[in-house]
Steps between C-alpha positions, in 0.01 A plus 500: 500500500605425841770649655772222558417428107639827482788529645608142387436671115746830600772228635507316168540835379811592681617158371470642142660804581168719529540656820207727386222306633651451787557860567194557397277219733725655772413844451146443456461261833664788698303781362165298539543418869847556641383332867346193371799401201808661649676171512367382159591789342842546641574153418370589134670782469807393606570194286471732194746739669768255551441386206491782255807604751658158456460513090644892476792419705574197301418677163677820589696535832191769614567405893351865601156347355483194734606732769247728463207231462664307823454868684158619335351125548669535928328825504167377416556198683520746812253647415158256472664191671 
């Protein structure tokens, strides 16, 4: 499958409120190749964070989750970008 197919399948996912394959497409893009799909991935992985964040703080008032994914998702923005 190519990749695009990919991530178009893990943003349909985040649409249905699976942020897991997101996080997961994410994760596996940065630890295959950080240089070549820093961008990709940090696109990937953020959409689930905001949205997982977005859902919690909705569902519960949990603002010390978004928070920490806005820092942990800067940090690794810093990082490879």
């Amino acid at each position: 499958m190519e990749l695009d197919a990919l991530v178009n399948w893990a943003m349909i996912a985040n649409d249905e409120c699976d942020f897991g394959a997101s996080l997961e497409l994410g994760l596996n893009l940065f630890n295959h190749e950080p240089a070549a799909y820093a961008k990709l991935a940090a696109r990937t992985l953020g959409t689930a964070c905001a949205a997982a964040a977005a859902l919690t703080t909705r569902r519960g008032g949990l603002m010390w989750l978004q928070m920490w994914l806005q820092m942990w998702l800067q940090m690794w923005l810093q990082m490879w970008l």
